[in-house]
C-alpha positions as CSV (number, residue, x, y, z in Angstrom):
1,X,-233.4,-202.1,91.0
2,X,-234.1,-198.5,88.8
3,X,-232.6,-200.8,85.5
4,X,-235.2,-203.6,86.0
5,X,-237.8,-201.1,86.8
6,X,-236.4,-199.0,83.6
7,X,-236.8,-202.4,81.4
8,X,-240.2,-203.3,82.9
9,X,-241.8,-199.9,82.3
10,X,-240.1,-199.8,78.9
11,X,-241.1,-203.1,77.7
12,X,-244.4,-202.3,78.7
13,X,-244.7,-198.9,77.1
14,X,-243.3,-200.7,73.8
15,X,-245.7,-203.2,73.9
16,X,-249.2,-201.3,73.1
17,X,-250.5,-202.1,69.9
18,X,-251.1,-198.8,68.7
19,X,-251.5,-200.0,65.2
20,X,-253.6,-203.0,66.7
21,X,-256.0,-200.4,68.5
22,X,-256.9,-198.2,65.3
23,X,-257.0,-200.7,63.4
24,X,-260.1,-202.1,66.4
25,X,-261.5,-198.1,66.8
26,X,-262.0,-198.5,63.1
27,X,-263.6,-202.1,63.1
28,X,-260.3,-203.4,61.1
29,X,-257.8,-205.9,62.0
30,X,-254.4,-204.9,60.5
31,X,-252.9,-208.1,61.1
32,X,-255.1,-210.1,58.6
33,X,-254.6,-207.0,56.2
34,X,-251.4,-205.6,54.0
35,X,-248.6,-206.7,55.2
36,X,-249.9,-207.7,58.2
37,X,-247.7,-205.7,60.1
38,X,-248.9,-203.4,63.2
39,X,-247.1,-201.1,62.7
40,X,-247.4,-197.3,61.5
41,X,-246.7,-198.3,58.0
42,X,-249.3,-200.9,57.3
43,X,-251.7,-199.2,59.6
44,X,-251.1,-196.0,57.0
45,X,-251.8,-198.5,53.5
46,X,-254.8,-200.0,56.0
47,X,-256.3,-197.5,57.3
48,X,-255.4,-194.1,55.4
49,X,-253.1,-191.5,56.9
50,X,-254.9,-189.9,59.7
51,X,-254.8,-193.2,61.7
52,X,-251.1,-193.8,59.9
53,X,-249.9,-190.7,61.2
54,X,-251.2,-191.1,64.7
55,X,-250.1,-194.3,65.2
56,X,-246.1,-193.1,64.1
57,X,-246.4,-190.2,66.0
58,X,-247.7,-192.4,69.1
59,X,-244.3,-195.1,68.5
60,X,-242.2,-193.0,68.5
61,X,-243.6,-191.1,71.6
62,X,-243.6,-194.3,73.4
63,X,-239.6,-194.9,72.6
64,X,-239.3,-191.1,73.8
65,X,-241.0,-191.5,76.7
66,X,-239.4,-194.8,77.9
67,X,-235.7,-193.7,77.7
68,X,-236.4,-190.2,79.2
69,X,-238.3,-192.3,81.8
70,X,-234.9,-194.2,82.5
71,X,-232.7,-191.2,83.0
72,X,-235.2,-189.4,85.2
73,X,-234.6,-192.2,87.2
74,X,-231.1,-191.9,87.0
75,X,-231.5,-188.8,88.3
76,X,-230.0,-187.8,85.0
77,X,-226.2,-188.7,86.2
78,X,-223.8,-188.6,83.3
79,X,-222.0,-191.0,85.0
80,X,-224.8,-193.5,85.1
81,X,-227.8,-192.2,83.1
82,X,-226.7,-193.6,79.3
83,X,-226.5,-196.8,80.6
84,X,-229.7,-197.3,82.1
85,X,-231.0,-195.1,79.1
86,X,-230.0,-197.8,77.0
87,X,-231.3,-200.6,78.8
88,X,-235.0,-198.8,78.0
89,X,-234.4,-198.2,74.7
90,X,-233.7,-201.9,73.9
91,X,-236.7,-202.6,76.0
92,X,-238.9,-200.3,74.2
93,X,-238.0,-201.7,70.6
94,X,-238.7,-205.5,72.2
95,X,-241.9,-204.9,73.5
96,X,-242.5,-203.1,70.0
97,X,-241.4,-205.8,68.2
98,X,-242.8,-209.1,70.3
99,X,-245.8,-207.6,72.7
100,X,-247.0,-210.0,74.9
101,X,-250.4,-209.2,74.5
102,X,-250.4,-210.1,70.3
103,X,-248.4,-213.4,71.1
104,X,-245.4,-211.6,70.7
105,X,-246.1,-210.5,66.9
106,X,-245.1,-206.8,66.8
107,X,-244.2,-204.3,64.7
108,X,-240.9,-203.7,63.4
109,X,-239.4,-201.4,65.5
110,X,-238.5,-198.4,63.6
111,X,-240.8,-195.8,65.4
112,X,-240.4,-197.2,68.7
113,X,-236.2,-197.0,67.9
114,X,-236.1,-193.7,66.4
115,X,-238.2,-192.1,69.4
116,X,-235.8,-194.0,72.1
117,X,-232.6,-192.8,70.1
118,X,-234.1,-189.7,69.8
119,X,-233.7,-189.4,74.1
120,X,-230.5,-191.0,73.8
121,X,-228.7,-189.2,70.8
122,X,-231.0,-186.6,69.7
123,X,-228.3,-185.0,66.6
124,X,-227.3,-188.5,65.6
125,X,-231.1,-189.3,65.1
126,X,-232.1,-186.0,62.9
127,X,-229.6,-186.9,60.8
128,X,-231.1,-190.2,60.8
129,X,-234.2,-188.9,60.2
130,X,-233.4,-186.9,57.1
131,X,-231.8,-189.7,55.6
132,X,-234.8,-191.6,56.0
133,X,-236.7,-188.7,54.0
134,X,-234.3,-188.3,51.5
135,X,-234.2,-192.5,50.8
136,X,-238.0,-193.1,51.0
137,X,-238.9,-189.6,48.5
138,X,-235.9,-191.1,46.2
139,X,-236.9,-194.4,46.4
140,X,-240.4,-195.1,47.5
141,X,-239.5,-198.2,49.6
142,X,-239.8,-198.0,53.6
143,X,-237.5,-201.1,54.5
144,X,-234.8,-199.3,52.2
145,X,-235.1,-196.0,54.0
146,X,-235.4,-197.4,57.4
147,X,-232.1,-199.7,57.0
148,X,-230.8,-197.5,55.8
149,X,-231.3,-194.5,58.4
150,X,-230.5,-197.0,61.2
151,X,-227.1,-197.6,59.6
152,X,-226.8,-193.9,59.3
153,X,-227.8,-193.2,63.4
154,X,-224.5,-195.6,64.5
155,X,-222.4,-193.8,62.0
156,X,-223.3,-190.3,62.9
157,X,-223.3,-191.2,66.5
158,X,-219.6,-192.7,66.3
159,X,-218.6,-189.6,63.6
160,X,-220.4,-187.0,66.0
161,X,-218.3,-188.3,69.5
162,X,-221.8,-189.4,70.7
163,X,-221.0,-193.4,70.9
164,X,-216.7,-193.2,71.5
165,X,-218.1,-195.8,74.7
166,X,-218.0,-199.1,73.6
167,X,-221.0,-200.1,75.3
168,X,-223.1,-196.9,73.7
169,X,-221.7,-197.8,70.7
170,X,-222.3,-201.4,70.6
171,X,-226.1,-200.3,71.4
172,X,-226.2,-198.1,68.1
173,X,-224.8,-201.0,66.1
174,X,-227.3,-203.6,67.9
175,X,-230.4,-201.5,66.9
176,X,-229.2,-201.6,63.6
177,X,-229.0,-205.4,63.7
178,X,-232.4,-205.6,65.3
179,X,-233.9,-203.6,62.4
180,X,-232.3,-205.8,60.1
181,X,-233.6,-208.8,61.0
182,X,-237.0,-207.4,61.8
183,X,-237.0,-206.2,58.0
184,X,-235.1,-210.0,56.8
185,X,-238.3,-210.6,54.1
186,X,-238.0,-207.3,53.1
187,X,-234.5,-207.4,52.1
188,X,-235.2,-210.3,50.4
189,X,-238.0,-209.0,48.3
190,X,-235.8,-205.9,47.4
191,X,-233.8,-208.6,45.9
192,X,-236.4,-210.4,44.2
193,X,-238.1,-206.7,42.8
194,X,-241.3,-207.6,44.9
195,X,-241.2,-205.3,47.4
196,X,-243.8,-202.9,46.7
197,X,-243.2,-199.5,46.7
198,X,-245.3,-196.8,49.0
199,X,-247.7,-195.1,46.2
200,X,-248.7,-191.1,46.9
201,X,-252.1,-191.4,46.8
C-alpha cells in the first residue's frame, strides 16, 4: 500500500506545470513558444531568467520532495526504503514528462530527475551536477550536458558503491534511458548542427 501511495503522490507532484504556470502568471504560453517545451529551459529562452530560475529550482524541488516523501514513509528502513524511493523517483520524472493535466505533454525530465536522485544518491548526483556545468559552459548545448550528466550519475553511483544492487542500479541506467529518449530530436539535431546553442545574454 505505502508504494502505490509513494507513486500516486509522486506522479502527482511531477505533474504541475511549473513552466506551464509562469508562462500563464506572465500572460504567455510556453508551449506555442521556443521549443515548446515546459520545462525550465524553454521557460528561461521564454520568459527571461527570473521565471527560468524559479521554475528549475521548483522541478527539482518537486523530484526532492517526492523521493524523501517515499522513504518517510518507509520509515526510512535501509532494508526497504531505496526501493520504494525508487518507485517515486520514476514516478516523479513521469508525471514530469507526460502530466495528465497538459494531455500528457511534459517536460523532459531533467530537473524533476536530478532533484529525485538527489534524495536517492545525493554524491553520485553533485558529481552529476558539475558535469553538467562543466559540459553546458564548454559547450553551450543543454541536451549535450544533460545526457551527458545522466550518463555520469549511473557511473558514479556504480563507481562510488551507491548502485552494487541490481535493482538500484538498473534504476540509475533507466533514468538515463528515459532522458535519452525524452531528448531523441535533440540528438538528432546535434547531428544535423541545428541544435541551437544557449546564448549569454
Amino acid at each position: 500500500m505505502i508504494y502505490f501511495a509513494a507513486a500516486v503522490v509522486a506522479y502527482i507532484l511531477g505533474s504541475i506545470p511549473f513552466g506551464y504556470i509562469a508562462g500563464s502568471i506572465a500572460g504567455v504560453d510556453v508551449r506555442e513558444h521556443g521549443s515548446g517545451n515546459i520545462g525550465a529551459t524553454n521557460t528561461l529562452r521564454v520568459l527571461g531568467k527570473k521565471y527560468g530560475y524559479a521554475v528549475f529550482i521548483a522541478d527539482v524541488l518537486k523530484g526532492f520532495v517526492a523521493v524523501r516523501f517515499a522513504l518517510w514513509l518507509a520509515h526510512f528502513d535501509p532494508a526497504t526504503s531505496y526501493l520504494i524511493g525508487i518507485v517515486a523517483a520514476l514516478f516523479v520524472v513521469l508525471g514530469h514528462s507526460f502530466p495528465v493535466w497538459l494531455r500528457f505533454r511534459g517536460g523532459k525530465g531533467v530537473a524533476a530527475a536530478a532533484g529525485a536522485c538527489l534524495g536517492l544518491l545525493p554524491l553520485a548526483t553533485l558529481i552529476a551536477v558539475m558535469v553538467w556545468i562543466g559540459i553546458f559552459f564548454v559547450f553551450r548545448y543543454v541536451s549535450l550536458a544533460s545526457i551527458i550528466a545522466a550518463v555520469t550519475l549511473a557511473l558514479s553511483a556504480w563507481l562510488l558503491g551507491n548502485a552494487t544492487d541490481p535493482i538500484l542500479l538498473g534504476f540509475t541506467w533507466l533514468i538515463v534511458g528515459l532522458i535519452i529518449l525524452r531528448h531523441r530530436s535533440n540528438i538528432i539535431r546535434l547531428f544535423q548542427g541545428r541544435e541551437p546553442r544557449f546564448e549569454r545574454k
